[in-house]
C-alpha positions as CSV (number, residue, x, y, z in Angstrom):
1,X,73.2,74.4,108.2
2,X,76.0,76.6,109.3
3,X,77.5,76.4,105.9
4,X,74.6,76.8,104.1
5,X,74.0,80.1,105.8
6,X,77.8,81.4,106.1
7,X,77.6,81.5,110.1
8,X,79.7,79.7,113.0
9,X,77.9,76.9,114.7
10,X,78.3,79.0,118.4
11,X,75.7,81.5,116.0
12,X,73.7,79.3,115.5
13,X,73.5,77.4,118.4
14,X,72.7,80.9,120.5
15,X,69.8,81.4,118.1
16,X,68.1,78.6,118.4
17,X,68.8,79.7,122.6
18,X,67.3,82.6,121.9
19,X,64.2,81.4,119.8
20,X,63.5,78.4,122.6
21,X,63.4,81.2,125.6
22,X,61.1,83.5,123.4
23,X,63.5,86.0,123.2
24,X,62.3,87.4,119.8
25,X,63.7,90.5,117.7
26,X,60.5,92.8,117.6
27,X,61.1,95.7,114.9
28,X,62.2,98.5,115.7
29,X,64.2,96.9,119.2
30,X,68.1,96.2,119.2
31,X,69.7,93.4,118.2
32,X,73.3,94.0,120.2
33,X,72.6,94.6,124.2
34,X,73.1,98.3,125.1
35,X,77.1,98.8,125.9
36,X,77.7,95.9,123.3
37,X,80.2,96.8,120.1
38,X,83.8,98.3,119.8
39,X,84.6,100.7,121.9
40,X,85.5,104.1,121.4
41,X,88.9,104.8,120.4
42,X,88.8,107.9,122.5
43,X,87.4,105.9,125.0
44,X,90.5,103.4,125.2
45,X,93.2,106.4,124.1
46,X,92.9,109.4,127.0
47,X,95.3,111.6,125.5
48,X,94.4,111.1,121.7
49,X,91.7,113.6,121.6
50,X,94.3,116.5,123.3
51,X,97.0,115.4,121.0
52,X,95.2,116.0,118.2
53,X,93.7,118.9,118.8
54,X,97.4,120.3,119.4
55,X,98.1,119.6,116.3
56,X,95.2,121.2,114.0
57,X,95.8,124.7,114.2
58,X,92.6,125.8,113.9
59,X,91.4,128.3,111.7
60,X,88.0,130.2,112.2
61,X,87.1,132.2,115.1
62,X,86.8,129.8,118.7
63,X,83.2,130.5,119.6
64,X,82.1,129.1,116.0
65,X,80.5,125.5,115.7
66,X,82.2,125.0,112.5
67,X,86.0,125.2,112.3
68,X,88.2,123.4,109.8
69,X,92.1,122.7,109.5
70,X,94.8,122.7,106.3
71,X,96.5,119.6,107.4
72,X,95.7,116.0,105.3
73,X,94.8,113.3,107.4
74,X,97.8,111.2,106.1
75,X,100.2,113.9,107.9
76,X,98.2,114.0,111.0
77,X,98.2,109.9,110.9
78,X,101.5,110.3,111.2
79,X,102.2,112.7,113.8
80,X,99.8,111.3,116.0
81,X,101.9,107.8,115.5
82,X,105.0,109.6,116.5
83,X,103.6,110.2,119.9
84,X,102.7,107.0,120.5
85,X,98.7,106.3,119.3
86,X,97.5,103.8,116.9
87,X,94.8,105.6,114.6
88,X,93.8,105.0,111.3
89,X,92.3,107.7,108.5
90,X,89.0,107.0,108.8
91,X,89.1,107.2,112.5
92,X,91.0,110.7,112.5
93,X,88.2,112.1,110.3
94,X,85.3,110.4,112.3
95,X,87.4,112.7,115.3
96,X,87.0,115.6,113.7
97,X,84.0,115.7,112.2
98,X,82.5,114.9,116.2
99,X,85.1,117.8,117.1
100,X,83.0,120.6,114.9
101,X,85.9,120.4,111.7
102,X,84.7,120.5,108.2
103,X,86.7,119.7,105.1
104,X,87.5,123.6,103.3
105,X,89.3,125.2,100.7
106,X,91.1,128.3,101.1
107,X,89.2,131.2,99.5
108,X,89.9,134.1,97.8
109,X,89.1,137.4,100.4
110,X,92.3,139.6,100.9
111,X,91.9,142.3,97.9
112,X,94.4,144.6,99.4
113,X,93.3,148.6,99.2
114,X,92.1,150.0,96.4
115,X,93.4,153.1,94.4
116,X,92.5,156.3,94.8
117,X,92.2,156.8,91.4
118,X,90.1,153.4,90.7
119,X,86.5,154.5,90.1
120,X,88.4,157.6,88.0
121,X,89.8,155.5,85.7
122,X,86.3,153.0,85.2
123,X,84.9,156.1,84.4
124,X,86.8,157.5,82.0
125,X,86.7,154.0,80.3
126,X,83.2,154.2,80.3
127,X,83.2,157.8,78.6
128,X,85.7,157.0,76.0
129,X,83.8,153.8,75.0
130,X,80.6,155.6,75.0
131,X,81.7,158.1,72.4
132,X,83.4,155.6,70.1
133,X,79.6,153.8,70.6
134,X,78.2,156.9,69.6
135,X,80.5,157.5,66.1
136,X,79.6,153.7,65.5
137,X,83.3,153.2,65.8
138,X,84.8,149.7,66.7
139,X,85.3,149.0,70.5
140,X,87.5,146.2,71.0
141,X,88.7,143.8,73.9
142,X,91.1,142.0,73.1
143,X,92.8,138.9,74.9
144,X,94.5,135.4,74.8
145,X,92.2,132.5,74.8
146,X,92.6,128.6,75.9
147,X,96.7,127.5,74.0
148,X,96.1,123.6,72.4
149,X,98.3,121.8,71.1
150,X,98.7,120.7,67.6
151,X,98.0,117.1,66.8
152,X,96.3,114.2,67.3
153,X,95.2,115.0,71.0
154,X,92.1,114.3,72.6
155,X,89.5,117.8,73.2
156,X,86.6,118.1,75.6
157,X,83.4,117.5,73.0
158,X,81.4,114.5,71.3
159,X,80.7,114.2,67.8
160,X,77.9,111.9,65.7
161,X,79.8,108.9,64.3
162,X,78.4,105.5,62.8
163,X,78.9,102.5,65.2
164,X,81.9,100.9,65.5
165,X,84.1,103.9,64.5
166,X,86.0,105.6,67.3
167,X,88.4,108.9,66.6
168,X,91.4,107.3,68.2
169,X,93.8,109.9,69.5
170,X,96.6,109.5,71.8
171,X,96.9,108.6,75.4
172,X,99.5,111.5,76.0
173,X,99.1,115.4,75.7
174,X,103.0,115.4,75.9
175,X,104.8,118.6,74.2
176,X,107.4,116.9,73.2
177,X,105.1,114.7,70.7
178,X,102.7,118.1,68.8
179,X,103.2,119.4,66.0
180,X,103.6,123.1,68.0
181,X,101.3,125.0,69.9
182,X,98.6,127.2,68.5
183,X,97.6,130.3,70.9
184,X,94.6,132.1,69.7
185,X,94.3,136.0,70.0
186,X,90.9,136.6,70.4
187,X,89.6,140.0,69.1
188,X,86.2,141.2,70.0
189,X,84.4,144.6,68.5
190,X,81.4,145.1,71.0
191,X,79.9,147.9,68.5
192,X,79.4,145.4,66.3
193,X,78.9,142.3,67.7
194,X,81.6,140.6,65.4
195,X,85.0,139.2,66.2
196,X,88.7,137.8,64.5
197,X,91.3,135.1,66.0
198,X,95.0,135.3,65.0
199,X,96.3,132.0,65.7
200,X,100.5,132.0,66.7
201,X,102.9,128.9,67.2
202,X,105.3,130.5,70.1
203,X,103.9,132.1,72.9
204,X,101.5,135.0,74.4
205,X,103.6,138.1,73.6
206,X,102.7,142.1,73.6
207,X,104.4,142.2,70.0
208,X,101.8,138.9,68.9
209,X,98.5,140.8,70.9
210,X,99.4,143.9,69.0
211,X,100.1,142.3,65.7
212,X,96.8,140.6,66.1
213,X,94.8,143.9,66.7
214,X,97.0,145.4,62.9
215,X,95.6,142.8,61.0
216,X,92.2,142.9,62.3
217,X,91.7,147.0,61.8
218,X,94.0,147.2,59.0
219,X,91.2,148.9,57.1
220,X,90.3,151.0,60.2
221,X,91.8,154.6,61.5
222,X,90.0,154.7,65.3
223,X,89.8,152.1,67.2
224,X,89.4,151.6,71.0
225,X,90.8,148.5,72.4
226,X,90.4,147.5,75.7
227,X,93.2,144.5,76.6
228,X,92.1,141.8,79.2
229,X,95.4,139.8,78.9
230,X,96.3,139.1,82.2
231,X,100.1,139.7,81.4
232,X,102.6,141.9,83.4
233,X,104.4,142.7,80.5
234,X,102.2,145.9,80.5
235,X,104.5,148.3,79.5
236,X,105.8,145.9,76.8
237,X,101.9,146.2,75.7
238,X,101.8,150.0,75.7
239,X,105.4,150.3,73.9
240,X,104.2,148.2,71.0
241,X,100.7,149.9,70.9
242,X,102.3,152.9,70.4
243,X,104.4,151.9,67.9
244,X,101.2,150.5,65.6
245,X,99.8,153.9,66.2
246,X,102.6,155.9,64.9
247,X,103.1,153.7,62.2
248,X,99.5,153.8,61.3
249,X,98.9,157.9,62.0
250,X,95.5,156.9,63.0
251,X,93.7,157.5,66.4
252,X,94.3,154.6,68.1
253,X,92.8,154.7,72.4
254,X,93.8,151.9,74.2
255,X,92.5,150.7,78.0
């Protein structure tokens, strides 16, 4: 019987104790005694709980319920074992989640101040693109999108395909093994709703973002472009926007 139903004899033998006193399980009543089970580790380690909250450097105000820490549970494992306890993972985070700690990213809140001249200059961006809006003149941002490599790489996407017949690309997206690297200059005319992509093989330059904008509006005189490259080779991007608008004697506005 015993190893029919996986248990030790002693199991057995207190059951069939239990069932000859009456002593029944009724649903909903316990089936340890109260005070039965492991023990609290807290309970057997004093100085764990102090130790550890030593070592958290809280963040958040005090008074809050809900406070959280940067440190990983591996490098807390391991300085609490320096001092002396025996703690697992598991246990550390069942210790801070009764300790009012949550798991949290750092976000994004420190802006810094703001110029004086910042709601100026959305302004005068907004007038500017107004009256190009208004002449039915192009209005263009312009700016770098996702770089791929060339070759046979696996892409985010599905396509229909007969069954049995996989597109089998390779296990590595190492540079070393493309063809080169496209990076797509997106232009965008918001006048009229239409758009271009120059496609390079080197990298995301001023000279490439400008050369991008010449061939789209080749045809064009005024143009407003708007760059949303987030580059800080700005003043490479002005030098060589000036240049195309010398070169081209039209009346080029860029933001």
């Amino acid at each position: 019987m015993a190893r029919e139903a996986g248990v030790t004899r002693k199991t057995i033998r207190k059951g069939l104790q239990e069932v000859e006193a009456g002593d029944l399980y009724e649903p909903g009543g316990r089936i340890r005694r109260r005070g039965g089970g492991r023990k609290q580790i807290i309970a057997k380690d004093e100085t764990l709980r102090a130790d550890l909250e030593d070592l958290l450097e809280p963040k958040g105000d005090r008074p809050r319920l809900v406070q959280w820490t940067t440190k990983a549970m591996s490098k807390l494992k391991e300085a609490l074992k320096s001092q002396g306890h025996t703690i697992g993972e598991t246990a550390i985070r069942e210790l801070l989640k009764g300790m009012g700690f949550s798991l949290k990213a750092n976000k994004k809140a420190i802006e810094g101040p703001a110029h004086v001249d910042r709601d100026a200059q959305f302004q005068q961006i907004n007038r500017t693109g107004k009256a190009f809006e208004a002449e039915g003149l192009p209005m263009i941002s312009v700016d770098c999108k996702k770089k791929e490599l060339i070759g046979n790489f696996k892409n985010n996407g599905r396509e229909w395909q007969a069954k049995g017949q996989d597109t089998i690309v390779n296990v590595y997206d190492y540079r070393s093994i493309a063809d080169g690297k496209a990076v797509p200059y997106g232009i965008y005319d918001v006048v009229h709703n239409s758009g271009f992509v120059n496609v390079g093989l080197e990298h995301e330059t001023a000279e490439f973002a400008v050369e991008s904008i010449r061939r789209w509006c080749a045809p064009l005189r005024r143009v407003y472009a708007c760059c949303g490259s987030a580059t800080p080779l700005v003043s490479m991007w002005l030098k060589q926007h000036l240049t195309f608008s010398r070169k081209g004697r039209g009346d080029n506005s860029m933001m």
